[in-house]
N, C-alpha and C positions, 0 to 999 in steps of 0.2 A: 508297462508303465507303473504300474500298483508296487511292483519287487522294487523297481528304481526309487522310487518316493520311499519305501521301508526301509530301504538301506541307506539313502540320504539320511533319514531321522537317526537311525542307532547310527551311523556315524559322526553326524553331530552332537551326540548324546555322549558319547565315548570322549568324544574330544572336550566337551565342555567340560565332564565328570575327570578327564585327565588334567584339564587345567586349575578345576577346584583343588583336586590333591595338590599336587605341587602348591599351591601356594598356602594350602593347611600347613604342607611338613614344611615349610620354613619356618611359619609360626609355630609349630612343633619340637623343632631344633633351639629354638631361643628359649621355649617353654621350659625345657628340659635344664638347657646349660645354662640361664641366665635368672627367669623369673618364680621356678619352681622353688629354687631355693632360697630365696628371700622367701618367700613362701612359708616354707616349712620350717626356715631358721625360727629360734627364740629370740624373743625380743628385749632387747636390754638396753637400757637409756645411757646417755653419756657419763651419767653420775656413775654408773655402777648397779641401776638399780634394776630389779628384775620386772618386765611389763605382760609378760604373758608366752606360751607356748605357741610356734609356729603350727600352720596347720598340715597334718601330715594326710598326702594320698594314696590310694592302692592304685590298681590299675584302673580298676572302674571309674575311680575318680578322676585320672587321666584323661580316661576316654572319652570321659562327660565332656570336661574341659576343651578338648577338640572338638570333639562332637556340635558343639555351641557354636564354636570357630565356624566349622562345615558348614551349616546350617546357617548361621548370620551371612555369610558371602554367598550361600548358593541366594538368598532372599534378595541380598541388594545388588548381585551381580545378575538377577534372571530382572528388578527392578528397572534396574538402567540400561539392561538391556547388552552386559556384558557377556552374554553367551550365545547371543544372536550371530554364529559362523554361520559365512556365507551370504546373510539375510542383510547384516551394515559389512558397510567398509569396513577394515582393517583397521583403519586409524580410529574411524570412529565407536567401535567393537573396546578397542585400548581405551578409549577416551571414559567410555563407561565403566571399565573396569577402574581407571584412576578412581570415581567415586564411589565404588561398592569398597574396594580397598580400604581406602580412607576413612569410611563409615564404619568398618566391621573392626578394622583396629581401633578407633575411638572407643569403641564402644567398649574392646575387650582391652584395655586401657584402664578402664573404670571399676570392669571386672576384676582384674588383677587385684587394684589395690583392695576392694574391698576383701578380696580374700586375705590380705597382708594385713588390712585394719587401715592400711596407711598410703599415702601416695607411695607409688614407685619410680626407679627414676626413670624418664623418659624414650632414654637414647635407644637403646634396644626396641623398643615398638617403630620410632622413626627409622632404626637402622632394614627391621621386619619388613617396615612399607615401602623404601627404596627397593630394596632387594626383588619383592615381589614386583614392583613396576619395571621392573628389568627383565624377569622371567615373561612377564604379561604383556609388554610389548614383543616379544621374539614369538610368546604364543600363541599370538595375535595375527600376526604375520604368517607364521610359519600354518597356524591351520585354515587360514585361507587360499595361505597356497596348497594344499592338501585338498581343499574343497574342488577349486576351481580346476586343478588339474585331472581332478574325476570326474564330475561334474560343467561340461559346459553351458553356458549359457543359454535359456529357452529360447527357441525359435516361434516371435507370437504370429498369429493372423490379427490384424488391428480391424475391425467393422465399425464404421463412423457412418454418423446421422447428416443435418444439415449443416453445423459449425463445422469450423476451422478443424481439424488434425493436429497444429503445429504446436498446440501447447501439449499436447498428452505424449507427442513424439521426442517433444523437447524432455518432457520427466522420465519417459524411459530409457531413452537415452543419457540421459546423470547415470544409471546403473548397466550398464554396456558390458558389465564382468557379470552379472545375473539375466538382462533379458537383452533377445534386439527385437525389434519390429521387422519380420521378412519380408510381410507387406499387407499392405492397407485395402481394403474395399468397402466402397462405398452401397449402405443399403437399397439407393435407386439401382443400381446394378440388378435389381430382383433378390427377391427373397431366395429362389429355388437357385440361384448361380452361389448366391450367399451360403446356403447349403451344401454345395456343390466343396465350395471351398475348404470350406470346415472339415471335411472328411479327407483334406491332405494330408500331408507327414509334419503338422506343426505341435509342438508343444503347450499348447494353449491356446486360445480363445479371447481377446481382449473386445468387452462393447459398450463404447464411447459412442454417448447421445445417441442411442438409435429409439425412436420414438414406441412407444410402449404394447402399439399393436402389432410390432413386430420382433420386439424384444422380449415379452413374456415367450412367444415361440422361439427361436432363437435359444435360449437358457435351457427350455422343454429338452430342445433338440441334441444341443449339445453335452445336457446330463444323462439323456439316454441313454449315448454311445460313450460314457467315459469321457467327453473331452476338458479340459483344466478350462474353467471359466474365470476372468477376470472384470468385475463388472464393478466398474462406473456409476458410485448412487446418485442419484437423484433425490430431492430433497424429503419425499414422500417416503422411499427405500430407508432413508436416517430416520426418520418419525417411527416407521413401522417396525424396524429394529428394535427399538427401546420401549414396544408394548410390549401390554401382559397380557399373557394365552390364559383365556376362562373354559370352562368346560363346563356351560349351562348344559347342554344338552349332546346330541349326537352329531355334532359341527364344532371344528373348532373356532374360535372366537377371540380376535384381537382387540385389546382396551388400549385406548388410548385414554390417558387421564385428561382432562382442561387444567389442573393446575399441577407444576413440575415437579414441584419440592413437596415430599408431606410435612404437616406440622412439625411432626418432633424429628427430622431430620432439621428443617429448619431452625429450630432451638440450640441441635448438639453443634451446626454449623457455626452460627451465632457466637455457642459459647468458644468454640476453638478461636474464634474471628478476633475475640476480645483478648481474650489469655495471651498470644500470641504476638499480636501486636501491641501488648502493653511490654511484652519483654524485649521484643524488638526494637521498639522504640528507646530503651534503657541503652540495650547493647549497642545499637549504631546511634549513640548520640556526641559520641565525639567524631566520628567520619560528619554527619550533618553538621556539628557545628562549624569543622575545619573547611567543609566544603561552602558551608555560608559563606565565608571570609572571605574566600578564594573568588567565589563569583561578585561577590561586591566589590572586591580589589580589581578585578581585571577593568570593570567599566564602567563601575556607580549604578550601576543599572541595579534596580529591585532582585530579590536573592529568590524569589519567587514566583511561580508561572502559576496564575492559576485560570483555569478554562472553565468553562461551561462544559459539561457532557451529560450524558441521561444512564440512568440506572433503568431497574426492576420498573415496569408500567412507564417507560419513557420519563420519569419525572427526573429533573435538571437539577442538577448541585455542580460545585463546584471542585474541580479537582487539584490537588497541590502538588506540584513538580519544582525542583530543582532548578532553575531557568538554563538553557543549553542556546540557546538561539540570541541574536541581535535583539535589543530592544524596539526597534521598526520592523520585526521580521512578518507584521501582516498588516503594515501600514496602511494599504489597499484594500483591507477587509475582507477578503478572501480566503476563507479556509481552507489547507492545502496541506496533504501528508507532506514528510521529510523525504526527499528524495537523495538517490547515490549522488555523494559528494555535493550537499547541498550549501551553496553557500552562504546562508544563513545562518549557520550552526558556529559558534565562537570555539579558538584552542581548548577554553576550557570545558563546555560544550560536548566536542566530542569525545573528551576524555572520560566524565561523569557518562554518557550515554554507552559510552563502548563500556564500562561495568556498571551501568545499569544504577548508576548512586541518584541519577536525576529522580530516580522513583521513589526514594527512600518517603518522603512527605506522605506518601500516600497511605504510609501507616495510618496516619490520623484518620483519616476518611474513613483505613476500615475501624476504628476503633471506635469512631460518631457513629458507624452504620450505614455510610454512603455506599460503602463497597464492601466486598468479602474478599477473601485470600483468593479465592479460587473461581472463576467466573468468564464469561463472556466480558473480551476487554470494555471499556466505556468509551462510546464511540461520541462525536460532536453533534449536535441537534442536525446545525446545516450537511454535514457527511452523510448522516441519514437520512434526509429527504432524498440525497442525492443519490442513494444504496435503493429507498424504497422507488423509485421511479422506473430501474431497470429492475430489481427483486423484490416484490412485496413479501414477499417470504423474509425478508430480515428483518422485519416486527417480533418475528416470533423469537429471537434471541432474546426478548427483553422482560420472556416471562420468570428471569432470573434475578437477582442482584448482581452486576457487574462485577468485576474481580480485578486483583493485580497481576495474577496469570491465572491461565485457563488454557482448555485444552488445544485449542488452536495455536496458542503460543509454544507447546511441546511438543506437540506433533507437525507442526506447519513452520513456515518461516515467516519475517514481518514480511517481506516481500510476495507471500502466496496472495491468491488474486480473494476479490470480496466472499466471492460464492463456495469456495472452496474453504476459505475461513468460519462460513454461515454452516456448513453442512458439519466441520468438527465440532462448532461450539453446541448444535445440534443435537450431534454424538453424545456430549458430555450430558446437556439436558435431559436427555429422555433415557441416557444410562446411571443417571446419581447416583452416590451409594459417597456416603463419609468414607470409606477406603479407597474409594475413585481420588476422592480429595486430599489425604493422606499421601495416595503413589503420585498424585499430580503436583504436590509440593517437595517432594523428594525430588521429582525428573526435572523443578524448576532450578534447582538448584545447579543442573547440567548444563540447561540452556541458557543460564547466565553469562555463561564460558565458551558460548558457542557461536563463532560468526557469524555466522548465515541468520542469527534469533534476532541480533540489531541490527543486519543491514539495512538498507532503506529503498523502497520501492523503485523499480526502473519507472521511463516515464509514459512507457503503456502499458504502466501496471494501474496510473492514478485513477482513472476511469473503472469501476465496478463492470465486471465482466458476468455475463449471464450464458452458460451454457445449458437451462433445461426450458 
């Protein structure tokens, strides 16, 4: 099993480093016959007049030059998650390479010219980015088929506690080209039948909700013997994740801080909070105001939604949106997520919500300090009494300031169920770090683009579901 997993890795290593090349020597080929020489030409105005000597390179200088190329895509394509063979889909493996692509050529777009002094023209960089999205979706493909056809799919053993099965069958079932479930046993069965099983011919280990005095054994058992464990946290597992190991003495020793953020992270986050959304708000101010018009024209109805929700210590402000909904759409008073195909959502509605323009307002919030970029979303006072009743454990999300995205929102879908939303945002908390923050505004920029990030809850998803 050990040779299988090492050989899995270097060939995924091969294939990723085979797909960075190729799309280096395209931009290499253009370097050479297109941008190199503007480059190195001299520079002489229309009049006739002389402006200065081009810059000339050796090889090393060349190499740099690539070198940077390599390097900027291996960063945003390992970012988005575009060299993740085998691990995403195909399409969605492409999808992330569309935006490492697109970022590493901006970038060296900017580069260029400043080596010419001067903008360059265009078309060659845009020609560079099609071309690669052509080679990146066939490489996309082509080494997944490569994957899969060496690699089949694990065969797991699924060990389930009191809950349901159907939701953890249903997720690994989306990925049926990576895992199946062969079969499921339940921990009343006995522990030692439990044991029994685990020493079959499966691939791994999967344990869902099995209560803690028999799942600490369990883990023991099956890291023994080699077996691939797949474990299900618990809200306590995320907590204890994102301590800090001290070493007072001859024991090791888990910190848990009381408070999430330190001071001067909270400062640097602060200040990106401001910076950020003051240019933002410059930049998208004509989409805001075209879309003002838009929603005042369809209905006369007010161009603005603003809600009650709670920040950092539960304390209540107001949040500004876009308006996407009916002006009666909680006539009744009842606070109620958007559901699939919910008919209170207007044309113009789900146009703004399907790219995500309904949220543009919310700049301002972070820019007052209601909210931050990057955060546990802001949930409604009523949705949370109604969260803490089945999870008192979703308090603890709110030792944050709220965000426009957060990690739940990049790793999760809107439609993931309460607790499984509480345990990413979790995740995020008790792993901070400004670069956490930095890659999680990068990856936001994907799941703008991405269905499954705006669909809207099925309708036994509306009920907070508690599996610990």
């Amino acid at each position: 099993m050990k040779n299988v997993e090492s050989i899995k890795r270097v060939l995924v290593l091969l294939l990723g480093f085979v797909g960075l090349v190729m799309q280096t020597a395209v931009y290499a080929l253009f370097w050479f016959r297109t941008y190199y020489p503007m480059v190195a030409a001299d520079r002489v105005s229309q009049d006739g007049y002389y402006l200065g000597y081009g810059l000339k390179l050796y090889f090393r200088g060349h190499l740099l030059i690539l070198g940077i190329y390599f390097i900027l895509l291996l960063f945003f394509s390992n970012t988005y998650g575009g060299l993740k063979i085998g691990y995403l889909k195909p399409m969605d493996v492409f999808f992330s390479q569309i935006f490492a692509l697109f970022m590493v050529n901006f970038i060296s777009y900017f580069q260029i010219s400043l080596l010419r002094n001067w903008l360059v023209p265009v078309a060659p960089i845009v020609t560079i980015f099609f071309i690669q999205l052509a080679i990146s979706f066939l490489w996309a493909y082509a080494t997944n088929w490569i994957y899969m056809a060496i690699f089949k799919p694990r065969q797991l053993l699924l060990v389930s506690g009191e809950y349901s099965v159907d939701d953890i069958i249903r997720k690994f079932n989306s990925r049926k080209d990576k895992y199946n479930i062969a079969k499921t046993i339940n921990i009343s069965e006995g522990i030692e039948k439990v044991y029994e099983e685990c020493l079959k011919d499966y691939d791994g280990v999967v344990i869902w909700d099995v209560p803690s005095q028999y799942r600490n054994g369990l883990v023991k058992f099956c890291y023994g013997r080699n077996i691939r464990i797949y474990v299900m946290p618990k809200i306590t597992d995320v907590l204890l994740k994102g301590s800090t190991q001290l070493h007072l003495f001859d024991t090791p020793v888990l910190l848990l801080r009381e408070y999430a953020i330190k001071v001067e992270q909270r400062a640097v986050k602060r200040l990106i909070d401001i910076v950020m959304s003051f240019i933002l708000i410059i930049l998208f101010s004509p989409i805001m105001l075209i879309t003002a018009i838009v929603v005042k024209a369809y209905d006369g109805g007010p161009v603005l939604y603003k809600q009650v929700r709670c920040t950092a210590g539960r304390r209540e402000f107001k949040i500004m949106k876009f308006r996407s909904m009916r002006v009666d759409a909680e006539k009744d008073g009842v606070a109620r997520l958007a559901s699939k195909n919910d008919s209170r959502i207007t044309p113009v509605g789900k146009f703004i919500r399907k790219c995500r323009i309904d949220e543009l307002p919310q700049l301002f919030n972070i820019l007052i300090g209601d909210m931050s970029f990057i955060g546990p979303r802001p949930e409604r006072p009523e949705i949370i009494a109604q969260y803490l009743e089945e999870m008192p454990e979703f308090a603890f999300r709110t030792k944050i300031k709220a965000g426009l995205a957060g990690y739940a929102q990049v790793y999760g879908k809107y439609n993931t169920t309460p607790y499984d939303k509480l345990k990413l945002d979790l995740t995020y908390i008790e792993n901070y770090s400004i670069w956490l923050d930095i890659k999680l505004m990068l990856l936001t920029v994907k799941i703008l683009f991405t269905p499954d990030s705006t669909e809207g809850v099925d309708d036994d998803q509306i009920t907070a579901q508690k599996n610990a």
